[in-house]
DOTORLUM-548757 format. One record per residue (C-alpha): residue in three letters; residue number from 1; x, y, z. Coordinates in nm, 4 decimals, decimal comma, always signed. Layout:
<nodes>
node residuo = ALA	num = NUM	X = X	Y = Y	Z = Z $
...
</nodes>
This chain:
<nodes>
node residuo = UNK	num = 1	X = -2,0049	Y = -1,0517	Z = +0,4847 $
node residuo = UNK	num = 2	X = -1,7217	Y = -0,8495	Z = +0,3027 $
node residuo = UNK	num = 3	X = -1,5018	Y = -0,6075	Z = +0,4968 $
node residuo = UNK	num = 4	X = -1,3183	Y = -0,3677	Z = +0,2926 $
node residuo = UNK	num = 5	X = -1,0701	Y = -0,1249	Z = +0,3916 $
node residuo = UNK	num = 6	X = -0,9333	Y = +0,1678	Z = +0,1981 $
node residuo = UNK	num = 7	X = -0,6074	Y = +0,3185	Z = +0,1933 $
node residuo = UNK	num = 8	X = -0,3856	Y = +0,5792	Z = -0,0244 $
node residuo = UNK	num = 9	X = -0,5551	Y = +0,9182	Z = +0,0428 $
node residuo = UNK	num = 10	X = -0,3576	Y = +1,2410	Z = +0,1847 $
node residuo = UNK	num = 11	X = -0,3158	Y = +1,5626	Z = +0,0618 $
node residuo = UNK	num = 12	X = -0,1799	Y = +1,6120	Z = -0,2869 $
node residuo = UNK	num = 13	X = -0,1303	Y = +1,9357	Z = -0,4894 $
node residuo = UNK	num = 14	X = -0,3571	Y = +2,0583	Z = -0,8157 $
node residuo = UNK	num = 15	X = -0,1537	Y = +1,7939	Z = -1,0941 $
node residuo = UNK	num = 16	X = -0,1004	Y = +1,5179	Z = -0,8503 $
node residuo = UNK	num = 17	X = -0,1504	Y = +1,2102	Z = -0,8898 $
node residuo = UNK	num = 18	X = -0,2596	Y = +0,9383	Z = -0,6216 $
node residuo = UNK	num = 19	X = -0,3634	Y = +0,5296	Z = -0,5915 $
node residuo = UNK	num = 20	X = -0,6042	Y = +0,4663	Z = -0,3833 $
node residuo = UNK	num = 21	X = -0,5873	Y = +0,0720	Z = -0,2532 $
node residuo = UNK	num = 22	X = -0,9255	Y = -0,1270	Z = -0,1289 $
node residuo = UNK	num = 23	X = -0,8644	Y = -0,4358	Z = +0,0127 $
node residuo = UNK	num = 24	X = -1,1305	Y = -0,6686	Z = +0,0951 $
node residuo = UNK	num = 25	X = -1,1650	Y = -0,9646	Z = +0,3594 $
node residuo = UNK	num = 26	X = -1,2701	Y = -1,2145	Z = +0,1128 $
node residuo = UNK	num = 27	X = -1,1927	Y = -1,3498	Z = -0,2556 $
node residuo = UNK	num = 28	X = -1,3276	Y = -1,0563	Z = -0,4935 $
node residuo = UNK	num = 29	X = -1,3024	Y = -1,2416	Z = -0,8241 $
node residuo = UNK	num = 30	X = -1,6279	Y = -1,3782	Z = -0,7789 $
node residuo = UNK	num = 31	X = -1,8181	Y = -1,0068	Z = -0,6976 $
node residuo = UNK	num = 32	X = -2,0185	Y = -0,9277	Z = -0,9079 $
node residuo = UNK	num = 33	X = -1,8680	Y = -0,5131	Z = -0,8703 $
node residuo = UNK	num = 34	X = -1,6485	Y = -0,3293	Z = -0,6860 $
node residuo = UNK	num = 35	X = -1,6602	Y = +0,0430	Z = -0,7324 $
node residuo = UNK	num = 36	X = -1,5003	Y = +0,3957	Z = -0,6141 $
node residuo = UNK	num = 37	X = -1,7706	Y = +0,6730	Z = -0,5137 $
node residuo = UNK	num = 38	X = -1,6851	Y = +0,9412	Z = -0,3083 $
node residuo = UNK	num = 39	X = -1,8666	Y = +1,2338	Z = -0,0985 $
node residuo = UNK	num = 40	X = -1,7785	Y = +1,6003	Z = -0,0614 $
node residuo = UNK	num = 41	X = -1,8517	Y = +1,8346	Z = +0,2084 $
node residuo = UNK	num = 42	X = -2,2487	Y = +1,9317	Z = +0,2129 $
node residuo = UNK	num = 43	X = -2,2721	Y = +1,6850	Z = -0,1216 $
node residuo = UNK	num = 44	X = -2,4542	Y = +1,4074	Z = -0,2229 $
node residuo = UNK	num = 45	X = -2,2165	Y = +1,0358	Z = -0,2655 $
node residuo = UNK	num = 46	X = -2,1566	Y = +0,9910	Z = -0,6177 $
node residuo = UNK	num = 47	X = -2,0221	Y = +0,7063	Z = -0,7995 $
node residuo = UNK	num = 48	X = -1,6567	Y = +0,7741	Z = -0,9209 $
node residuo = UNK	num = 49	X = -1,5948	Y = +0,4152	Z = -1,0914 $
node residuo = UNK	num = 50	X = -1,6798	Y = +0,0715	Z = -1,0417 $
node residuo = UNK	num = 51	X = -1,5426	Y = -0,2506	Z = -1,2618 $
node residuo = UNK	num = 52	X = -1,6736	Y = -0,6265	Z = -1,2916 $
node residuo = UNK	num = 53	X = -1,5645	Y = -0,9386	Z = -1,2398 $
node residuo = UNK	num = 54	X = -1,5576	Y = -0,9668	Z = -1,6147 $
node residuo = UNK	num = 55	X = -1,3555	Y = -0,6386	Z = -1,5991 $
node residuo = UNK	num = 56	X = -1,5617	Y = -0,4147	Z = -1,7766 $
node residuo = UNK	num = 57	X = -1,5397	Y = -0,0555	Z = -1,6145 $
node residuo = UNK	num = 58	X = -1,7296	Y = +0,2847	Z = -1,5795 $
node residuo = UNK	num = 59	X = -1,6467	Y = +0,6379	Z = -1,5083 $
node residuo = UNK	num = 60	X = -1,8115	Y = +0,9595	Z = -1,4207 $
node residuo = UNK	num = 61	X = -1,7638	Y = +1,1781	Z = -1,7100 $
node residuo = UNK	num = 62	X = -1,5779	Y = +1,4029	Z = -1,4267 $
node residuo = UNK	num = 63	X = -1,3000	Y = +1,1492	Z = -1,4308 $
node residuo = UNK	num = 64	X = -1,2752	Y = +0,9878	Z = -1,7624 $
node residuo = UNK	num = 65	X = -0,9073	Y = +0,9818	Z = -1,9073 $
node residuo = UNK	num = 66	X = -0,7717	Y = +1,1106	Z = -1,5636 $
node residuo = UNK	num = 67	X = -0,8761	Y = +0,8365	Z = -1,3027 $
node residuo = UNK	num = 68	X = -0,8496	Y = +0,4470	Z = -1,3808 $
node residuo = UNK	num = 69	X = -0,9865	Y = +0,1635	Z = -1,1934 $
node residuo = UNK	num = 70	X = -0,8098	Y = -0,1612	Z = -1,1768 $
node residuo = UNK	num = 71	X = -0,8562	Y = -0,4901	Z = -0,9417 $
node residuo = UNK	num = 72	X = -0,6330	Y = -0,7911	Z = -0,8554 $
node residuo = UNK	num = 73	X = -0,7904	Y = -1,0473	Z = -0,7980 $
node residuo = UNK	num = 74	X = -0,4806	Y = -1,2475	Z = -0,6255 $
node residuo = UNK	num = 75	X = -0,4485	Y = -0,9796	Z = -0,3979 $
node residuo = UNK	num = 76	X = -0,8328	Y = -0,8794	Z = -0,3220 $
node residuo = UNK	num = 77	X = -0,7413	Y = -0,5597	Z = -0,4072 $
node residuo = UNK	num = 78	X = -0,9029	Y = -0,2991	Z = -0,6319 $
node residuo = UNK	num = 79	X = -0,7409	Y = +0,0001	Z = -0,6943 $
node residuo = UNK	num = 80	X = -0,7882	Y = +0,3431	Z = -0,8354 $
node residuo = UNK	num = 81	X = -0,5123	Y = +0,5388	Z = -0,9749 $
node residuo = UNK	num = 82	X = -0,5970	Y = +0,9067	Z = -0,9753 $
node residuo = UNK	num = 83	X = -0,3657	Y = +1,1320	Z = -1,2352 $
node residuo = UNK	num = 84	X = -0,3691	Y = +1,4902	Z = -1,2991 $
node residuo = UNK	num = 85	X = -0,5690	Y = +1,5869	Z = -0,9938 $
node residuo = UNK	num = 86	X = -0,7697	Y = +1,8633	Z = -0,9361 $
node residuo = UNK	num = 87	X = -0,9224	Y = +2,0712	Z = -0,6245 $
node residuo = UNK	num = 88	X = -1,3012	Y = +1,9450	Z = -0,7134 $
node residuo = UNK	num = 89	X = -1,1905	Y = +1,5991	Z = -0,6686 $
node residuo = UNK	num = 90	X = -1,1037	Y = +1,6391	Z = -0,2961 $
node residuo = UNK	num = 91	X = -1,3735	Y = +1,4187	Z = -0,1064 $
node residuo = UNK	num = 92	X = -1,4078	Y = +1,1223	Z = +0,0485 $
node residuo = UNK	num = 93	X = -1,3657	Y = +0,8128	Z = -0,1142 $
node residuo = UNK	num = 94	X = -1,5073	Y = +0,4882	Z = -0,0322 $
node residuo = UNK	num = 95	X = -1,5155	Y = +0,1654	Z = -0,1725 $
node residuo = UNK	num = 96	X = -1,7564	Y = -0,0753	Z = -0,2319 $
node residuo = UNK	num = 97	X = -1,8585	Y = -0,4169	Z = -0,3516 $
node residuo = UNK	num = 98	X = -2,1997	Y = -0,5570	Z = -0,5347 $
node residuo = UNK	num = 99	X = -2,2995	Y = -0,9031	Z = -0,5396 $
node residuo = UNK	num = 100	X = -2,5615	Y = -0,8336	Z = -0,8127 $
node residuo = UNK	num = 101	X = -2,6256	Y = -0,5889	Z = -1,0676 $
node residuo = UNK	num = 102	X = -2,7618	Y = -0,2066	Z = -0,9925 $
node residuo = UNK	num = 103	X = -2,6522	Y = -0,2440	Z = -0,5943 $
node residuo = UNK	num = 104	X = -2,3852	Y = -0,1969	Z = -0,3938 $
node residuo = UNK	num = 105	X = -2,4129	Y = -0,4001	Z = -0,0638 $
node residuo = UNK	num = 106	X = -2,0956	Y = -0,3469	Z = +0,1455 $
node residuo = UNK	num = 107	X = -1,9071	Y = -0,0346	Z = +0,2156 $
node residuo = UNK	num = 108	X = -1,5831	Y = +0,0921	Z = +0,3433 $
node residuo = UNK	num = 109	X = -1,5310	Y = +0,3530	Z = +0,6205 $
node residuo = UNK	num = 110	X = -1,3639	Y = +0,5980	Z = +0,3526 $
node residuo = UNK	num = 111	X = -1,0121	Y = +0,7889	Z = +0,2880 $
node residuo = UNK	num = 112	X = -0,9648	Y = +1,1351	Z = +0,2898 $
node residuo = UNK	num = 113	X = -0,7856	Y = +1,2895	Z = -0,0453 $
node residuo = UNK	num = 114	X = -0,7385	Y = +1,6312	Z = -0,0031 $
node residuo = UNK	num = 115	X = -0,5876	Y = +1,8265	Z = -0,3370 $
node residuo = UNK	num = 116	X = -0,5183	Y = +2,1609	Z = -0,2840 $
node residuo = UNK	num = 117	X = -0,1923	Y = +2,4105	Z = -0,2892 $
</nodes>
């Protein structure tokens, strides 16, 4: 069982930037994936970005060149460091972990990022 807990969100303005932190209760470097997806008001979850223990990544075209995904595998920690923000992206985000390929099997509760003026 992995427990992971997000952190970072709040309320930024249109520009902003943000880092969201995930930190999980047991040794990541041997996950498979971690990933980023997020959910807006009366939308579907999407998948923002996710990263492998090999450290290959993947973006939504929505966030490629603006958002970067990054783990530490020392700290548990996977982060996502969101630049040049913009309204669309307010949702929540939640992060997650896969212990095989095309699933994710453990989820966070979420944090809020709101980006508005």
């Amino acid at each position: 069982q992995v427990q992971l807990v997000e952190s970072g969100g709040g309320l930024v303005q249109p520009g902003g930037s943000l880092r969201l932190s995930c930190a999980a209760s047991t040794s990541i470097s041997s996950i498979y994936a971690m990933g980023w997806y997020r959910q807006a008001p009366g939308k579907q979850r999407e998948k923002v970005a996710s990263i492998t223990s090999g450290g290959g990544t993947n973006y939504a075209d929505s966030v490629k060149g603006r958002f970067t995904i990054s783990r530490d595998n020392a700290k548990n920690t996977v982060y996502l460091q969101m630049n040049s923000l913009k309204p669309e992206d307010t949702a929540v985000y939640y992060c997650a972990a896969g212990t095989r390929p095309g699933s994710m099997d453990y989820w966070g509760k979420g944090t809020q990022v709101t980006v508005s003026s």
